[in-house]
C-alpha positions as a printed Julia matrix, in Angstrom:
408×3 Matrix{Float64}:
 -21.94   -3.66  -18.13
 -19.48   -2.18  -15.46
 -20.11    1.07  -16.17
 -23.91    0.45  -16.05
 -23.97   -1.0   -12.38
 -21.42    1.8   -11.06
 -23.93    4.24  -12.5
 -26.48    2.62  -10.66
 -24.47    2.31   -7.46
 -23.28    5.94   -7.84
 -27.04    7.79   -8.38
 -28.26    4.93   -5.68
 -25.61    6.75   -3.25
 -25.46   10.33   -4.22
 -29.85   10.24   -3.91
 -29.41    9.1    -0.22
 -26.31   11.71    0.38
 -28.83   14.35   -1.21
 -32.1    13.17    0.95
 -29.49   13.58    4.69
 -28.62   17.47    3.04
 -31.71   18.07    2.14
 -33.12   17.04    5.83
 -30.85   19.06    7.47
 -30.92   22.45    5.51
 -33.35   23.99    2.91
 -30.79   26.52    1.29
 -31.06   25.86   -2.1
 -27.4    26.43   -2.71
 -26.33   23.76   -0.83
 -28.62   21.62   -2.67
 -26.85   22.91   -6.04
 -23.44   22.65   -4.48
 -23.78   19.38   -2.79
 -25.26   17.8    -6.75
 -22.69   20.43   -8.6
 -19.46   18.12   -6.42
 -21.27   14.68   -6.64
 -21.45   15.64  -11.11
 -17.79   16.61  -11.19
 -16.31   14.11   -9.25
 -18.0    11.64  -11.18
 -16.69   13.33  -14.31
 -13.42   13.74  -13.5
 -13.31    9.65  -13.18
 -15.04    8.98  -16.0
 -12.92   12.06  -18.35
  -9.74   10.05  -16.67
 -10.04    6.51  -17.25
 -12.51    6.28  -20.2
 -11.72    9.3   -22.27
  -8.45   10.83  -21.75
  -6.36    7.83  -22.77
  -6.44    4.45  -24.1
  -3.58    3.28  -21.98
  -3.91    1.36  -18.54
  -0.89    2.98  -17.03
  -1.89    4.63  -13.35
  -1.38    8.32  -14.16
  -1.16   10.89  -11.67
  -4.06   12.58  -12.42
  -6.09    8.7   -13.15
  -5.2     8.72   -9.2
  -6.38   12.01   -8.12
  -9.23   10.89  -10.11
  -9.78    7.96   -8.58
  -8.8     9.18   -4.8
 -11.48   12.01   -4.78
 -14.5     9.63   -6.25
 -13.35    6.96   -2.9
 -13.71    9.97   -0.7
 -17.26   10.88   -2.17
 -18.46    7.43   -2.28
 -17.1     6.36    1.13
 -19.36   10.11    2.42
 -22.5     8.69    0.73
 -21.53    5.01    1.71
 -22.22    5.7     5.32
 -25.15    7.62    4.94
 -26.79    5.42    2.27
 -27.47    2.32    4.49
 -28.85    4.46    7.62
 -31.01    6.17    5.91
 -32.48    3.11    4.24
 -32.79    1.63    7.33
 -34.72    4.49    8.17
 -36.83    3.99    4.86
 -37.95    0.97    5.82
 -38.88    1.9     9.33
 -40.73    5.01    7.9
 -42.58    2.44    4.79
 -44.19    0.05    8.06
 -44.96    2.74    9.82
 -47.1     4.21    6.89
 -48.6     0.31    6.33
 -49.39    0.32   10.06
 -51.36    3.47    9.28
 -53.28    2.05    6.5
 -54.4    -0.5     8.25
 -54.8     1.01   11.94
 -59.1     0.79   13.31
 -58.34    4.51   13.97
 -56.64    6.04   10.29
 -57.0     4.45    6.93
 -54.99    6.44    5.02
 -51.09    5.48    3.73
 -48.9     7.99    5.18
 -45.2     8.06    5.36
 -43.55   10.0     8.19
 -41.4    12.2     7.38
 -37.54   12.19    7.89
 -36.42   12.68   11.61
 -33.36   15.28   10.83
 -31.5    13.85   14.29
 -30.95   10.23   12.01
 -29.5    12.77    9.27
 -27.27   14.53   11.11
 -25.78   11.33   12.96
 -25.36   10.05    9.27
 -23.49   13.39    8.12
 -21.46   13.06   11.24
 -20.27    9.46   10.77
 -20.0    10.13    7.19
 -17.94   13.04    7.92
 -15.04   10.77    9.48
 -13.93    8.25    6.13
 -14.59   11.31    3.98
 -12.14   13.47    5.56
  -9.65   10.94    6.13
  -8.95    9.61    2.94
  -8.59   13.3     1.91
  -6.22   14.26    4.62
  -4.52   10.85    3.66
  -4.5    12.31    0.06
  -2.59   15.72    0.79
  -1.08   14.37    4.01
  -0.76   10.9     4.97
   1.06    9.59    1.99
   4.29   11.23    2.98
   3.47   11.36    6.54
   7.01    9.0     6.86
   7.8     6.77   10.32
  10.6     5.02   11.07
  10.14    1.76   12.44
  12.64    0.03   14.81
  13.3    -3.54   15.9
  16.19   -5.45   17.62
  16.19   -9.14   16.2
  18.19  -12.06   18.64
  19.49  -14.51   16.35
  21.57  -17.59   18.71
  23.75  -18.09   15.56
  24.35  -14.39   14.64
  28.22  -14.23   13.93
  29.76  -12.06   16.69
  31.24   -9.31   14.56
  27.75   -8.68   13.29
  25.79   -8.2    16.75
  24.37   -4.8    16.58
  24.49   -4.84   13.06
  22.0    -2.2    11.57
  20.32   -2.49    8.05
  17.8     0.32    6.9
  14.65   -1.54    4.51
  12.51    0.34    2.14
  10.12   -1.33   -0.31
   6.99   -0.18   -3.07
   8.96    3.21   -4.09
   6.29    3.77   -6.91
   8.12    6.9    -7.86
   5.38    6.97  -10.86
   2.63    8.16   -8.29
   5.65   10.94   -6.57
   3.96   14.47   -6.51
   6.46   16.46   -4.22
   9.95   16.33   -4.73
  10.59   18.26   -1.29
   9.59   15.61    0.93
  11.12   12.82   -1.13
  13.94   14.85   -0.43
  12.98   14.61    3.16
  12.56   10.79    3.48
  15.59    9.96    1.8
  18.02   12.24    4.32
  15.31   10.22    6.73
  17.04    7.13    5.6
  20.43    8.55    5.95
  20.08    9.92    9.32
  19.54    5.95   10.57
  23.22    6.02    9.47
  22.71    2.13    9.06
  25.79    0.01    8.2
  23.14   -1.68    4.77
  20.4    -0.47    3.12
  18.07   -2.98    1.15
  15.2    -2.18   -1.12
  12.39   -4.87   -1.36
  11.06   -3.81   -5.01
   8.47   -1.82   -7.45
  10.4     0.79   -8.0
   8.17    2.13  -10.51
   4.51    1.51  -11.23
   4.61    0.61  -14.71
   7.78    2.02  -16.63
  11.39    2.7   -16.05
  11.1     6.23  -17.19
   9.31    7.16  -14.38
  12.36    6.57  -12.04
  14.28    9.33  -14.18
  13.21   12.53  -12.52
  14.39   11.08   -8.95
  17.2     8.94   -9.95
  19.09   12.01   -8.48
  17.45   12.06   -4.93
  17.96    7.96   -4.42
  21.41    8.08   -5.81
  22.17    9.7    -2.46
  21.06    7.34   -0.04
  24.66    6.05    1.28
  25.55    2.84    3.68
  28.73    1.93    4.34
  28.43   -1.66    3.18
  26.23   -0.59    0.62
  22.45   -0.29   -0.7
  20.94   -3.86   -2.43
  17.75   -3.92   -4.14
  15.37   -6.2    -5.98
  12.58   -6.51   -8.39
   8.83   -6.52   -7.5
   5.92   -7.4    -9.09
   5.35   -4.21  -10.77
   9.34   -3.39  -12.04
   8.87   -6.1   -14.94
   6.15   -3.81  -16.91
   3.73   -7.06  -16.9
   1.11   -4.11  -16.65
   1.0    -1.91  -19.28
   0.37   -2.91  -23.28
   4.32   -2.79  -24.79
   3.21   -3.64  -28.33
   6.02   -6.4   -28.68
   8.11   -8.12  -26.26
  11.36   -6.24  -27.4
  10.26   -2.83  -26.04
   9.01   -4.08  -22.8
  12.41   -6.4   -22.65
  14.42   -2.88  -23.33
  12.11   -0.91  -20.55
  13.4    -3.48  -17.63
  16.85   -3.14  -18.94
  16.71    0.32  -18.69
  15.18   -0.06  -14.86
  18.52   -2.63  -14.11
  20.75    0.38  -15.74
  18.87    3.12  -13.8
  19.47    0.94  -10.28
  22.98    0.39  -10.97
  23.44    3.99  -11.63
  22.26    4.88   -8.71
  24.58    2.67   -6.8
  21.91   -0.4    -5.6
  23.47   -4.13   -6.41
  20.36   -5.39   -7.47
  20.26   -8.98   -6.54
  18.36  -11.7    -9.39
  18.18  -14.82   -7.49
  21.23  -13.75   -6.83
  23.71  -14.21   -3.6
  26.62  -11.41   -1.68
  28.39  -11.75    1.31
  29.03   -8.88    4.01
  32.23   -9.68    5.85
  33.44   -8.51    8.98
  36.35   -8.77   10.91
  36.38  -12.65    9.24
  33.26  -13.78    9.74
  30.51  -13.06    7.06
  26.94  -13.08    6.93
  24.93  -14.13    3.26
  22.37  -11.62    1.71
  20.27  -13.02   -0.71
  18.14  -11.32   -3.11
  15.31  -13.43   -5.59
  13.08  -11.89   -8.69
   9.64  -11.59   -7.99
   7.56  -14.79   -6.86
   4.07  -14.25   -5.55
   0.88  -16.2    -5.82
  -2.11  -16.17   -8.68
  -1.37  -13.79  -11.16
   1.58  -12.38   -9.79
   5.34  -13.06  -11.59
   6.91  -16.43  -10.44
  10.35  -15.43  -11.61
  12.16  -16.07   -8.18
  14.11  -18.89   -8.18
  15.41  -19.81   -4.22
  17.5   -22.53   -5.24
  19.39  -20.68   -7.82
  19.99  -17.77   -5.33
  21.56  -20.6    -2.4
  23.68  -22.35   -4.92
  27.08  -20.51   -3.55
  25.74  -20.28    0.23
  26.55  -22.69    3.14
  23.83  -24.58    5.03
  25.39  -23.06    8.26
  25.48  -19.2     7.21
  23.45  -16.42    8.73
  21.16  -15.63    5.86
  18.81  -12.44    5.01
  16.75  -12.79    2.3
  15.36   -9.89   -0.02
  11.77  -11.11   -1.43
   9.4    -9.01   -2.14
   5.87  -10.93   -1.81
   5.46  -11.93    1.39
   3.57  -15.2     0.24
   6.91  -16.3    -1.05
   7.96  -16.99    2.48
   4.91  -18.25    3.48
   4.96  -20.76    0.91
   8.8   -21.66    0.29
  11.18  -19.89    2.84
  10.2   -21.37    5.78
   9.71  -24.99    5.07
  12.98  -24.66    2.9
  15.97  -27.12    3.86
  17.76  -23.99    4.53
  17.16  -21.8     7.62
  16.56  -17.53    6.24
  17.32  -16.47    9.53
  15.53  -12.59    8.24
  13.43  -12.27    5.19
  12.53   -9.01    3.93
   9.65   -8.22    1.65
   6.5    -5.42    1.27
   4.36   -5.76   -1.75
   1.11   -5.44    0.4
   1.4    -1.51    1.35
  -0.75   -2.98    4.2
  -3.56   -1.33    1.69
  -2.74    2.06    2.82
  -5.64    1.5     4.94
  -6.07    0.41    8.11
  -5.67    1.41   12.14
  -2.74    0.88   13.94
  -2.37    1.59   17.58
   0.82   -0.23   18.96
   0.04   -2.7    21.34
  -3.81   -2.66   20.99
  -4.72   -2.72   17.22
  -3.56   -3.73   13.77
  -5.83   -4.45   11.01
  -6.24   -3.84    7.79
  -8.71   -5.1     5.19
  -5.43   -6.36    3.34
  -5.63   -8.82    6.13
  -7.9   -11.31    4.18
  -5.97  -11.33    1.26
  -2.28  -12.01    3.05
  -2.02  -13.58    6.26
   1.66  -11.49    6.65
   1.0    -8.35    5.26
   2.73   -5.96    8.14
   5.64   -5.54   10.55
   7.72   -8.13   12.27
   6.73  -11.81   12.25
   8.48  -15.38   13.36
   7.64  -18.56   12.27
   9.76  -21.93   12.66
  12.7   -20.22   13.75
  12.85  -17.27   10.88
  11.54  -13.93   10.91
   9.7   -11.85    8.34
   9.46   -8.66    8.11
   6.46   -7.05    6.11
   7.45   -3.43    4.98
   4.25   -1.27    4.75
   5.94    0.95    1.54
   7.65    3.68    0.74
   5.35    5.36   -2.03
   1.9     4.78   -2.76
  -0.22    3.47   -5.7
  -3.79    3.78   -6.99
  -5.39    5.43   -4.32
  -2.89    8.62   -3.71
  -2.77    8.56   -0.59
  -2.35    6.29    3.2
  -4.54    6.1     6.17
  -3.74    4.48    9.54
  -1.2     2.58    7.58
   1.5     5.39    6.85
   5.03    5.06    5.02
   7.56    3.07    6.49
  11.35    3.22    6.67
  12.37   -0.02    8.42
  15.56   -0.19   10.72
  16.54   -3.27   12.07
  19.38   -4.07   14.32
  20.83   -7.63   14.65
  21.77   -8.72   18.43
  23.17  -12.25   19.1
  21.57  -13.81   21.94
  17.9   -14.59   22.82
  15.91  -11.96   23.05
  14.54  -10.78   26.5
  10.82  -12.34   27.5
């Protein structure tokens, strides 16, 4: 049934892509080329995730797949509704005819080619950013900086700097030089911690093999913490029995302590410095619906002190919507991504910030404060389904503690 409405959907929106190319030129070869990309396109999708394999595992090329049939759609998307607006203008001016003292004929005018080419125009713009976010944006890497004022920051730790990076996906990596790139990115912050906020991988550990090498080399001198998201755990792909996908997340905890994180299961460490310390906590996956409730706060705090300065790695934000910030403890700075802030959106700093993720999670982006406690929302490292980022590009968080308030 699915595949029955998209096949509606899709001929509804390739005819009305066709009529604005049509209006605009007669060169047959257009015509051919325009139907030629609209049939392979839709092919390619259809070869990818309903012939090529059984498995529901995001493949590279299920991506590509997917990425190229958005950017079509989204082309004929914009056209399709002003040029049926334009139908229906063109339909009552044909009834008006037909029943006009002066004509009694039914006549239909024909297409004015100016509506056309403002369609093709508008059209133009999603089309060719969601491909330049496909071959460009995704590693188009920023570096994100923010001074927190905490009151009760221990001394020894004001202008403490921690690097965050979250959503890896190292399943959807297609260029090993600019993962090279972002991760001496990282480096150059020279940051005295590094945490990772989770989903390493999309599906299995395996995929983390081929750049366990590059991450192994992201260095801070107090060291590089990590935990699971939503997406480490395997809950997504079909393991046959519970053993298998019980030895795949075993394999992910090996392939993380290899590469030097202390990943952190509702667990707790303490940085220390010059005799005063500050707590890092770090909690399994909890996130709302469908998602993994394996975090366990409680179980994380049981070592920590009411009156310690506490960070907090979490990787759904809705965790700390829901439970950190009403907690009896006070997590001075949580850290968490999981929302990618859709890889969609526009962002101009100081004027705009949306994305349609926005409906879905009320904290899906940057820096936030509620109660006291701060959140920060890291946009993501990698990228999944949809290869690619636009307006919402890949983030490498730096954060530097201050004691104090902060300026106003």
């Amino acid at each position: 049934m699915r595949w029955v409405l998209f096949t509606i959907v899709y001929i509804f929106l390739v005819v009305y892509g066709f009529q604005a190319i049509k209006t605009l030129t007669k060169n047959k070869w257009i015509h051919i080329a325009f139907i030629g990309l609209a049939l392979l396109v839709v092919g390619n999708f259809v070869f990818e995730f309903a012939i090529a394999t059984n498995e529901k595992v995001l493949t590279q090329p299920k991506s590509e797949a997917f990425g190229f049939l958005l950017a079509f759609m989204s082309f004929s998307l914009v056209i399709a509704p002003i040029l049926f607006s334009e139908d229906l203008v063109r339909f009552f001016a044909g009834v008006y005819h037909k029943f006009s003292p002066s004509k009694k004929n039914f006549h239909v005018p024909s297409r004015r080619k100016f509506i056309s080419q403002i369609a093709l125009g508008i059209a133009a713009i999603p089309f060719s950013s969601l491909l330049y976010g496909m071959f460009k944006g995704k590693y188009d890497f920023r570096v994100l900086t923010y001074k927190l004022y905490f009151d009760d920051l221990p001394q020894a730790f004001d202008g403490y700097k921690i690097t965050q990076i979250s959503d890896i996906h190292s399943g959807s990596f297609d260029d090993r030089e600019k993962i090279e790139y972002a991760v001496n990115l990282v480096n150059e912050q020279k940051s005295n911690a590094i945490f990772f906020t989770g989903d390493m991988v999309n599906n299995k550990a395996s995929e983390m093999l081929p750049w366990k090498d590059v991450f192994s080399k992201l260095k801070a001198a107090d060291g590089k913490f990590s935990v699971l998201g939503n997406h480490d755990y395997g809950d997504y792909v079909d393991w046959g029995n519970e053993e298998t996908k019980r030895r795949n997340l075993e394999q992910l905890k090996d392939i993380q302590k290899d590469m030097g994180f202390d990943l952190l299961l509702n667990e707790s460490r303490f940085i220390e410095k010059n005799g005063e310390r500050i707590a890092l906590l770090g909690v399994e996956n909890w996130g709302r619906g469908p998602f993994k409730k394996a975090g366990d706060l409680k179980k994380a705090a049981q070592h920590i002190e009411k009156e310690d300065f506490k960070i907090l790695l979490s990787h759904d934000p809705s965790h700390w919507e829901d439970v950190v910030i009403s907690d009896d403890y006070k997590y001075h700075l949580t850290l968490s991504g999981h929302t990618h802030g859709m890889q969609f959106g526009i962002e101009i700093p100081g004027w705009v910030k949306w994305s349609p993720i926005k409906w879905r999670y009320k904290y899906w982006a940057g820096i936030y404060k509620e109660m006291g406690q701060y959140i920060n929302v890291n946009r993501g490292f990698g990228y999944l389904g949809y290869p690619g980022r636009v307006g919402i590009w890949p983030e490498i968080t730096v954060i530097e503690l201050k004691k104090g308030k902060a300026l106003t």
